[in-house]
N, C-alpha and C positions, 0 to 999 in steps of 0.2 A: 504494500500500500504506500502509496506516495505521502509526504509530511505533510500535515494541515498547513494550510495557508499563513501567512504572518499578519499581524493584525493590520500592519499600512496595505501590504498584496490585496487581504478583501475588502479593505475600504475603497481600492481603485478596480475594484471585479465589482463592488457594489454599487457605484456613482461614477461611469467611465466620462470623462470630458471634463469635471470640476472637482475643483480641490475642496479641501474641507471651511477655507475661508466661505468659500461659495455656497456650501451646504448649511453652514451657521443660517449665514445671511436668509436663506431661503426659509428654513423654519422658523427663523424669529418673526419674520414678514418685516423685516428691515430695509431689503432687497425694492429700489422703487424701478416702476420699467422705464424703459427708453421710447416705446413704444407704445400703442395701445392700437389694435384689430377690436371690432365687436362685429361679431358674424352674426350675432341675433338679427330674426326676421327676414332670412333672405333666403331664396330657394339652395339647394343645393348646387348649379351652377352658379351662383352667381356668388356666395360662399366661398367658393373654391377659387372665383378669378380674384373678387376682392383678397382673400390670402394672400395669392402668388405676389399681386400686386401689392399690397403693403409690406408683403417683407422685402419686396423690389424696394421701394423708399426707404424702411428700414436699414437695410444697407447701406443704400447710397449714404443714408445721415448719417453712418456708423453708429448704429444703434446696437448694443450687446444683449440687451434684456428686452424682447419682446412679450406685453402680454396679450392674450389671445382668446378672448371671452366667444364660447360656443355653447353657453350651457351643459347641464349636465345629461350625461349618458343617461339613458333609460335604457330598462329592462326587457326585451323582447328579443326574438328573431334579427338575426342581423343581417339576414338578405333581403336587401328590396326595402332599405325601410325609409323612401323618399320623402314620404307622406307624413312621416311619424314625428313626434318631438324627440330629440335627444340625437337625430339622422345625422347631424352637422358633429357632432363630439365622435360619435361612432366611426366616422370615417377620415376623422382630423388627423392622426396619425398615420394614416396611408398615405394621405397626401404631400405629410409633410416628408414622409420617408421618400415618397417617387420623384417629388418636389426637385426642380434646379436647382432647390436653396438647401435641399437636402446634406452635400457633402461641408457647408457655412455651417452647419445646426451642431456647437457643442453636446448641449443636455437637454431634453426637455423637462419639466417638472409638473407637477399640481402645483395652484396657485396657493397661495395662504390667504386664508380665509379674508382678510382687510382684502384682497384683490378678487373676490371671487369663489374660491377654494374651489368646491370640485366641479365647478362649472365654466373654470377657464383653468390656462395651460400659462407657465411663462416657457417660453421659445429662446432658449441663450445660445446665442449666434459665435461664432469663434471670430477673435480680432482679424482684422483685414488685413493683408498681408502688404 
């Protein structure tokens, strides 16, 4: 059997892209965004280009801490749920992951509750090179 991990090895197997200043900051809700997306109320395409397009700006302004309000997931089947509340949270992560801005995206997180909590996402973008 291989030696258990060392306590810093699974701190960085447990939170890959931020260091531990960054994870403080994040559960204190200390952490203010650079950014602010709210996808409430808009279909699922149009959701999806406002995204692309604000972490487009995002960027450009060199913004590190995006936050990303889509409401919270709801409970149901997860195919086909165009129609449904909570459609925009359920598919936020695929997009962010297939996203151009995908390989820019350090960490994503839940928000702390002053921002939202489980019904937006902060999006921390990696510095601009």
């Amino acid at each position: 059997m291989p030696p258990p991990p060392r306590a810093a090895e699974a701190r960085q197997t447990a939170s890959p892209g931020l260091d531990s200043h960054w994870e403080r900051r994040l559960r204190a809700g200390t952490l203010a965004p650079d950014f602010t997306l709210d996808l409430h109320e808009h279909s699922l395409d149009a959701a999806y280009q406002r995204l692309l397009g604000g972490l487009d700006i995002a960027r450009e302004t060199g913004a590190r801490v995006v936050l990303v309000i889509a409401g919270r997931e709801r409970p149901g089947p997860a195919a086909d749920r165009a129609g449904q509340r909570g459609a925009i949270r359920a598919k936020l992560l695929d997009w962010l992951a297939a996203s151009r801005h995908g390989p820019a995206i350090s960490a994503i997180r839940q928000a702390h509750r002053r921002h939202g909590g489980e019904g937006a996402l902060y999006v921390i973008l990696k510095k601009p090179r």
